[in-house]
C-alpha positions as CSV (number, residue, x, y, z in Angstrom):
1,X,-14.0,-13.6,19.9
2,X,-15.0,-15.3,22.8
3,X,-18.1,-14.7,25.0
4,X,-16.3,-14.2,28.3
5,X,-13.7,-11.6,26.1
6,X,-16.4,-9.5,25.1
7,X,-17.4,-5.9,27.0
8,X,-20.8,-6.5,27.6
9,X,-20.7,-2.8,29.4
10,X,-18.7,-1.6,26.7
11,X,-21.0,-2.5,24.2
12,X,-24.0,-0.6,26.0
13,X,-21.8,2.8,26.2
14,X,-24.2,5.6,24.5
15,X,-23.0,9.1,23.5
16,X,-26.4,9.9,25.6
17,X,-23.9,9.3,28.6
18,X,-21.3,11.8,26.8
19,X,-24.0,14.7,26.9
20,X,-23.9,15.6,30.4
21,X,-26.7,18.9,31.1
22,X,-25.2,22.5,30.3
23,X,-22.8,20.7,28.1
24,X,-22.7,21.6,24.0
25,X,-24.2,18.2,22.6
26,X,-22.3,16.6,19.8
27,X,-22.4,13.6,21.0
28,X,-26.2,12.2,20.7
29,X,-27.4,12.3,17.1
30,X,-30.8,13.7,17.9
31,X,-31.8,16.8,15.8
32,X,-33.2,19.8,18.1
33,X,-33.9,19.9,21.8
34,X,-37.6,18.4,20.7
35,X,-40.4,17.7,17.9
36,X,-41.5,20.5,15.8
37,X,-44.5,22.6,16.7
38,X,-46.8,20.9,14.4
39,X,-46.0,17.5,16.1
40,X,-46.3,19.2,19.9
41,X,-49.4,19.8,18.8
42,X,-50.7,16.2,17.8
43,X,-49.1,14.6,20.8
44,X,-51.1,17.4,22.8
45,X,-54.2,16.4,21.5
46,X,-53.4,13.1,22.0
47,X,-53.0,13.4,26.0
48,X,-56.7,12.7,26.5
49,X,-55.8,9.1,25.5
50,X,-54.1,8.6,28.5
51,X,-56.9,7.9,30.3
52,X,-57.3,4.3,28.5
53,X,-55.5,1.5,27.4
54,X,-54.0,1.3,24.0
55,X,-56.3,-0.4,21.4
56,X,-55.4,-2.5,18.1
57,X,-57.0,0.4,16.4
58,X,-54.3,2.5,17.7
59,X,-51.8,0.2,16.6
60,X,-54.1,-0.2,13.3
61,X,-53.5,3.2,12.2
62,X,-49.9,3.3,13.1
63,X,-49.4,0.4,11.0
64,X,-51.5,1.5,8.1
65,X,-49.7,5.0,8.4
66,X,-46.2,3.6,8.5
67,X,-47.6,1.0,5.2
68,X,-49.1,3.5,3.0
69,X,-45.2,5.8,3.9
70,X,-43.0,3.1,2.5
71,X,-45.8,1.4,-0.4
72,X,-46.1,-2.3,1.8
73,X,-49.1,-4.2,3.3
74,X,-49.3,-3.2,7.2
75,X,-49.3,-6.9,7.7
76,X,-45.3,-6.2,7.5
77,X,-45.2,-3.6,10.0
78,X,-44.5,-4.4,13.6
79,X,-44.6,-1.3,16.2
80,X,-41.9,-0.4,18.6
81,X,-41.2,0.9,21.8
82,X,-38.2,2.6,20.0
83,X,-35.6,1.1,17.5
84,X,-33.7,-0.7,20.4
85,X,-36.7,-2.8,21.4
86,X,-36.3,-4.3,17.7
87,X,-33.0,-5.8,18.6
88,X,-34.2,-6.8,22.2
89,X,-36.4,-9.2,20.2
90,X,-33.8,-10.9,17.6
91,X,-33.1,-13.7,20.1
92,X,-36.8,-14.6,19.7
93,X,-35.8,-16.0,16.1
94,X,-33.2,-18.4,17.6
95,X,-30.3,-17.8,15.2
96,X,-27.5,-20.8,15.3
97,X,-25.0,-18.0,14.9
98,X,-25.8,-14.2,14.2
99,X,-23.0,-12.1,12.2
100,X,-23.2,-8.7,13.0
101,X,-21.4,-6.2,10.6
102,X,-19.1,-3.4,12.5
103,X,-17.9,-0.6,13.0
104,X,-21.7,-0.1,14.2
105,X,-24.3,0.0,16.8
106,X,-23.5,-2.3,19.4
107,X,-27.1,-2.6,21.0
108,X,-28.0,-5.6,18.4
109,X,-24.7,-7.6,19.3
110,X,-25.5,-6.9,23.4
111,X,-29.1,-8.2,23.2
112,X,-27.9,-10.9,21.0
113,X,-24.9,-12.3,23.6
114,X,-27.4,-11.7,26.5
115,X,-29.9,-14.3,25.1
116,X,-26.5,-16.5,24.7
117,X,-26.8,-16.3,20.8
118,X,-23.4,-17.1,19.5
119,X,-21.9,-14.1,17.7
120,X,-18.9,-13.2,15.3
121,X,-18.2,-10.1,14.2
122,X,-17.5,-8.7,11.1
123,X,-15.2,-6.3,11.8
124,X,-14.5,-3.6,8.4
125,X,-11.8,-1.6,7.5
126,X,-11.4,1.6,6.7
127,X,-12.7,2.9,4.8
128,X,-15.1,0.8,5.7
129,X,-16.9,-0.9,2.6
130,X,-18.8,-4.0,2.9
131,X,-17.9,-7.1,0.6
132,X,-20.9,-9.5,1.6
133,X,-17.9,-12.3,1.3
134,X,-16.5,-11.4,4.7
135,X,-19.7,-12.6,6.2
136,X,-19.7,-16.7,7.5
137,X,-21.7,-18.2,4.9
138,X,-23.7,-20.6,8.1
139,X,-24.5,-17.2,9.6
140,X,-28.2,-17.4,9.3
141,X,-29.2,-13.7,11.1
142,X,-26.9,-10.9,9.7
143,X,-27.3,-7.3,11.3
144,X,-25.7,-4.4,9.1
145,X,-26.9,-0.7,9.6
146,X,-27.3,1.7,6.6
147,X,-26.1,4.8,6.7
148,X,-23.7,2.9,9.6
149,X,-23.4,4.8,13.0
150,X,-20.6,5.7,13.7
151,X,-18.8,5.8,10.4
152,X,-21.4,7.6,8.2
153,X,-21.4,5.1,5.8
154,X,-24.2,4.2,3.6
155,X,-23.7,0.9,1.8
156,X,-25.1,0.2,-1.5
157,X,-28.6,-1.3,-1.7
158,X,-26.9,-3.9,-4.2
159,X,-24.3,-4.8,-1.9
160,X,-27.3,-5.5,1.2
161,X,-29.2,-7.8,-1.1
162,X,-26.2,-9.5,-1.7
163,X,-25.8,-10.3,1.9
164,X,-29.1,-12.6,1.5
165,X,-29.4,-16.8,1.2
166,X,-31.8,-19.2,1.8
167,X,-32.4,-20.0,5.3
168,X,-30.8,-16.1,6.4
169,X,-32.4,-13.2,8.1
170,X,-30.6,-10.4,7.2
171,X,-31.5,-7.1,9.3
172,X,-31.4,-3.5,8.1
173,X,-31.1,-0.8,10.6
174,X,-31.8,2.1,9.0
175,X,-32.4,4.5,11.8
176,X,-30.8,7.4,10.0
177,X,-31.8,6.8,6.6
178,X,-34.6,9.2,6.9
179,X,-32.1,12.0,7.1
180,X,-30.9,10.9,3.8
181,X,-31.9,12.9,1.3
182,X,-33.9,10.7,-1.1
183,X,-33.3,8.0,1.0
184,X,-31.7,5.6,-2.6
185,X,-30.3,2.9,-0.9
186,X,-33.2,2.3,1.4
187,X,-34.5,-1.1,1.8
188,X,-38.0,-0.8,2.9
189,X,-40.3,-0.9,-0.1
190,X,-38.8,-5.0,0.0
191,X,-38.6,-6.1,3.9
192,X,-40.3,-9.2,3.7
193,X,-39.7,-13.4,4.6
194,X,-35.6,-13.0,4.5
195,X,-35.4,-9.1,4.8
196,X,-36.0,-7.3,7.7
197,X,-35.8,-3.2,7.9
198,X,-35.8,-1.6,11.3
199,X,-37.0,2.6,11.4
200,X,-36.1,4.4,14.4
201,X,-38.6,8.1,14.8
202,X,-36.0,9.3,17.5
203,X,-33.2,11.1,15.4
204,X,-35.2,13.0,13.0
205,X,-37.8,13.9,15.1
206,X,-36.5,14.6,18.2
207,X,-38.2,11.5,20.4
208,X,-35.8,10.5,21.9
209,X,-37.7,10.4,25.1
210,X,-40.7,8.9,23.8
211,X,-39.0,5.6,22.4
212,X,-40.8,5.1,18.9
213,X,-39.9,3.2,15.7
214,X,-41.0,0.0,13.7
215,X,-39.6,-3.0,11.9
216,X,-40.8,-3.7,8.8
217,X,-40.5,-7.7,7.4
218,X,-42.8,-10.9,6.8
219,X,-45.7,-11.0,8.8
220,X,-44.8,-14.9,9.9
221,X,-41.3,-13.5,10.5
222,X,-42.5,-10.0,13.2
223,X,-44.6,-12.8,14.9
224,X,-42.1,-14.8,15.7
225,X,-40.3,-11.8,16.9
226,X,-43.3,-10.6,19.6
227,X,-43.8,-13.9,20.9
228,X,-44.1,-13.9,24.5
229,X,-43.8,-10.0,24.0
230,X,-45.5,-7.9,27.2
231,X,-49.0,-6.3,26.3
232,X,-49.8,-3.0,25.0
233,X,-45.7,-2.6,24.5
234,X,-46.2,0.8,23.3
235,X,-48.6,3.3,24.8
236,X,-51.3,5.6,23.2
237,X,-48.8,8.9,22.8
238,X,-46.2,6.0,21.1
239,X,-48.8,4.8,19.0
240,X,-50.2,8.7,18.0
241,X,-46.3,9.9,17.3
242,X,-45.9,7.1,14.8
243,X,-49.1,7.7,12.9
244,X,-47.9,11.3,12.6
245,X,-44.6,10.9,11.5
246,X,-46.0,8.8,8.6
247,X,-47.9,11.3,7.3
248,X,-47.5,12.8,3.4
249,X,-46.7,16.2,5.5
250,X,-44.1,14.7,8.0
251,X,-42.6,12.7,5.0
252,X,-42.3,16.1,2.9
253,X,-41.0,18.1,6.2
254,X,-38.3,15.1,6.3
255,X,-37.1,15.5,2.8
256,X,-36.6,19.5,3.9
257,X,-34.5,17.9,6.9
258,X,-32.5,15.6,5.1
259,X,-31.1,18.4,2.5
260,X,-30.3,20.8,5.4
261,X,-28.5,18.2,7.3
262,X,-26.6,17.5,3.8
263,X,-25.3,20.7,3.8
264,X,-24.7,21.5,7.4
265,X,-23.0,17.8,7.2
266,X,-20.7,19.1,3.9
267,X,-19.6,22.9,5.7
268,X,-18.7,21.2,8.9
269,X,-16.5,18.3,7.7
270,X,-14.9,21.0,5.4
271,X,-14.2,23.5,8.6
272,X,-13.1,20.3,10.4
273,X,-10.9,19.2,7.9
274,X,-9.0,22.6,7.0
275,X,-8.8,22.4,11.1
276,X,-6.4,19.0,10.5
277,X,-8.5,16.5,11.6
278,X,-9.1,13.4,9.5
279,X,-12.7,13.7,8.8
280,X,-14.3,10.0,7.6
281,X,-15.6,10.4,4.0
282,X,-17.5,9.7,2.0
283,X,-20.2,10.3,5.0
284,X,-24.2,10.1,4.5
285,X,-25.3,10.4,8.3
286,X,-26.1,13.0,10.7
287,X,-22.7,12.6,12.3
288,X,-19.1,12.3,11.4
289,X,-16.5,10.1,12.2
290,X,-13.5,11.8,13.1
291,X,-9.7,10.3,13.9
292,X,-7.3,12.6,16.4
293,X,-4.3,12.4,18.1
294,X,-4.8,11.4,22.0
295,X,-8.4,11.1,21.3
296,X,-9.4,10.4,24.8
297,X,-7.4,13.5,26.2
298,X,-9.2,15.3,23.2
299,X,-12.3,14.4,24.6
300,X,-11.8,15.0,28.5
301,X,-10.2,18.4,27.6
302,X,-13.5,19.1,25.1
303,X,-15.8,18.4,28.1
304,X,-13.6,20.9,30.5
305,X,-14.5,23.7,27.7
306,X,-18.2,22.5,27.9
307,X,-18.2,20.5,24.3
308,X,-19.7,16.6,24.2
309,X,-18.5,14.6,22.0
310,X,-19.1,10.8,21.3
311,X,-16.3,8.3,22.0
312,X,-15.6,5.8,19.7
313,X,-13.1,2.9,21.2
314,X,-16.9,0.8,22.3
315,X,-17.2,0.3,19.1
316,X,-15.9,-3.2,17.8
317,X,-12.8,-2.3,15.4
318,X,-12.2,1.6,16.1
319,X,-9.9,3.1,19.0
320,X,-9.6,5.7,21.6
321,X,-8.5,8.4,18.8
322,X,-12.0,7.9,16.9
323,X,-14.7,10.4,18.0
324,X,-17.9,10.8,16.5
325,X,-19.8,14.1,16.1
326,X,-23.2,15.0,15.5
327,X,-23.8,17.6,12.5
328,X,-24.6,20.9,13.8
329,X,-25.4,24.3,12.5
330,X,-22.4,27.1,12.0
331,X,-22.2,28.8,15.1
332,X,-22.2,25.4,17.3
333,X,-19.3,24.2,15.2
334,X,-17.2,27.3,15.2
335,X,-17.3,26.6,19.2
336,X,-16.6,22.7,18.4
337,X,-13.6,23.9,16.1
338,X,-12.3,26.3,18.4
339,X,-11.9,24.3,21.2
340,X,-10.2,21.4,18.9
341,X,-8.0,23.7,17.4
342,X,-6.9,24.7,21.5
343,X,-6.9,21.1,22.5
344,X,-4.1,20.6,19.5
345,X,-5.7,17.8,18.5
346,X,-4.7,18.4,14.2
347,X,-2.8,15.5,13.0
């Protein structure tokens, strides 16, 4: 595809846009309206640091936090002013031509066409498995997220390695592999000169606000990436939030997370599917993939009955009649099912 064909605006479309106030959120994947008391309470304490700029020690015990949570050297871990600003420095690592893997998040492929990278997309089908084969073999930067947003799909840790070659980057977003329980096909442990593995804190922990996350990969490779990168890019509260969510308790409290949005995840696509929609399966995220009939009038008619819901046709290779839905507790979907049911959008 062409430069000049592609919807730059398109592309930065974000179900944050979908969840207008007063409206029921399903279409921004965050969990909760905010962190957990516990959390509230470091960033509290952590206020007083306003007051001065942020140190390398700051970033120092970030870095040594987020090392000692995933067993690597915090030489390989590069803070960030939330998992976006990771792609936002890809450019700096001057691909000859990036392939990135969709149905998926679209912010890598926008900062990549912005810096006048040259792009192809890998576009799957449903039900959307990855055969490393369908990637050009001169692409030398491959972007691939794991569990995939919006398709729920978590691709076999095998099947990533695969994707590697001498003289390739390969990136791993796995900003929702923290709600995986277990997290098996995670990457993390082996980010390193070919292999890099980007962590967003914003789902999980409701930060959305905040902007936190890391990349994990070579040291020689993450400075590459921050060259010409402004000072103190993330501030003291950043810093203090990503020391925290490291932690043996935060990592334990995720585990709890990542089991209850398991099963919230298997009751809803089972109440959605006995509704007649087509429900995407199998599905590892916090969010579903959903296919209706007259998805976009689905969609307007869900917002008249004060229900969000994400729209899928900015995605590269899925259509008006995709929506995607953020797992929810019982009595949020009952309202999400009702008002599907009365928009007649089985089929």
């Amino acid at each position: 595809m062409l430069a000049d064909q592609v919807d730059l605006a398109g592309l930065r479309h974000h179900g944050d846009v979908e969840a207008l106030p007063g409206l029921l959120d399903f279409a921004v994947n965050v969990q909760g309206s905010g962190p957990p008391e516990w959390l509230r309470e470091r960033l509290a304490a952590a206020l007083d640091s306003l007051g001065r700029y942020p140190s390398a020690e700051d970033d120092r015990l970030a870095r040594e936090a987020v090392a000692a949570r995933h067993g690597i050297d915090p030489g390989r871990v590069l803070t960030l002013a939330g998992g976006a600003e990771g792609f936002a420095l890809l450019p700096h690592l001057r691909p000859r031509l990036a392939a990135v893997v969709h149905p998926s998040f679209t912010e890598p492929e926008f900062a990549l066409r912005a810096a006048g990278v040259p792009v192809t997309r890998v576009v799957l089908e449903p039900p959307y498995t990855l055969d490393p084969a369908l990637v050009p073999e001169e692409a030398d930067l491959v972007v691939v997220g794991n569990p995939t947003n919006p398709t729920s799909v978590l691709h076999p840790a095998r099947t990533l390695r695969a994707l590697q070659r001498p003289g390739r980057i390969v990136l791993v977003d796995e900003a929702f592999m923290d709600a995986v329980p277990g997290e098996p096909e995670s990457l993390a442990a082996e980010a390193g000169d070919n292999l890099l593995v980007l962590r967003s804190l914003t789902k999980t922990w409701a930060l959305a606000g905040l902007r936190c996350g890391y990349l994990l990969g070579a040291p020689a490779v993450l400075q590459r990436l921050v060259h010409g990168r402004a000072h103190w890019p993330l501030g003291t509260l950043q810093l203090a939030a990503i020391t925290a969510t490291a932690s043996p308790r935060a990592v334990a409290e995720s585990v709890d997370r990542a089991r209850r949005i398991a099963r919230d995840r298997e009751a809803m696509a089972g109440r959605l599917s006995a509704a007649g929609l087509r429900v995407g399966s199998p599905a590892a995220a916090p969010f579903l993939l959903l296919e209706v009939r007259d998805g976009e009038l689905v969609r307007k008619y869900l917002r008249q009955q004060g229900v969000a819901v994400r729209r899928c046709d900015t995605f590269p290779g899925l259509g008006p009649d995709h929506l995607r839905v953020a797992v929810r507790p019982g009595a949020e979907v009952d309202r999400l099912v009702d008002a599907l049911r009365a928009a007649g959008s089985s089929g």
